[in-house]
C-alpha angles and dihedrals in degrees: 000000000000084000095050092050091044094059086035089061096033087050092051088039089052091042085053100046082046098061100029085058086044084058097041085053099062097043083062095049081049097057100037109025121197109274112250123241108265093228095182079073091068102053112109111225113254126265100260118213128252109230104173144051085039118231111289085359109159106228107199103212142053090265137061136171113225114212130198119173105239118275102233095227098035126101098187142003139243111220134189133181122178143142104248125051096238088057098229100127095050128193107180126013128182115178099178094027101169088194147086096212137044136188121233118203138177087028108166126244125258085008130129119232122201112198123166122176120200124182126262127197101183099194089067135115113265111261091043104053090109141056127201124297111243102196144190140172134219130176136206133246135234134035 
């Protein structure tokens, strides 16, 4: 009989602790609630859109300006120039770029030249960093 109080007791001891622990809980979750997702984090700048030089345009000197209209949720811009379209013999690279417009110098004549821009937003999550590259391509005369 002594065996059967003493886990009667310990039983209705364990069920109170339980439930005292469940409302002290959710006083807790009360004071200090979970922090919410911060979903603008997760947007992907938009793809901006190359004004100038104009797609297959001849520029007829060693320098060009390459222009893009601003991206509305970018804060900088990723930009690649190369001579090839798959960008693997680069010329100019600007990972931060602040502006909409970028000088080219030195350009070769009677070459082709591929450059795409797409939108960065660096206090994003990974994984959404960067937008979509919008790309063109112009070439120089002479030779």
């Amino acid at each position: 009989m002594k065996i059967f109080v003493s886990v009667l007791v310990f039983v209705t001891a364990l069920t109170i602790g339980v439930q005292t622990l469940a409302n002290d809980n959710e006083d807790m979750n009360a004071l200090f609630p979970p922090p919410q997702p911060n979903l603008s984090l997760s947007e992907r700048p938009t793809k901006p859109e190359l004004t100038s030089p104009a797609f297959f345009q001849k520029v007829g000197d060693s320098k060009v300006t390459l222009e893009w209209k601003a991206s509305p949720n970018s804060e900088a811009y990723h930009v690649q120039v190369a001579t090839d379209p798959n960008f693997k013999w680069l010329v100019k690279e600007e990972s931060l770029y602040k502006g909409t417009t970028l000088d080219l110098t030195g350009l070769a004549p009677g070459q082709h030249y591929f450059w795409r821009v797409s939108g960065v937003r660096p206090g994003n999550k990974a994984g959404h960093l960067q937008g979509a590259f919008a790309s063109s391509m112009f070439a120089t005369t002479g030779k």
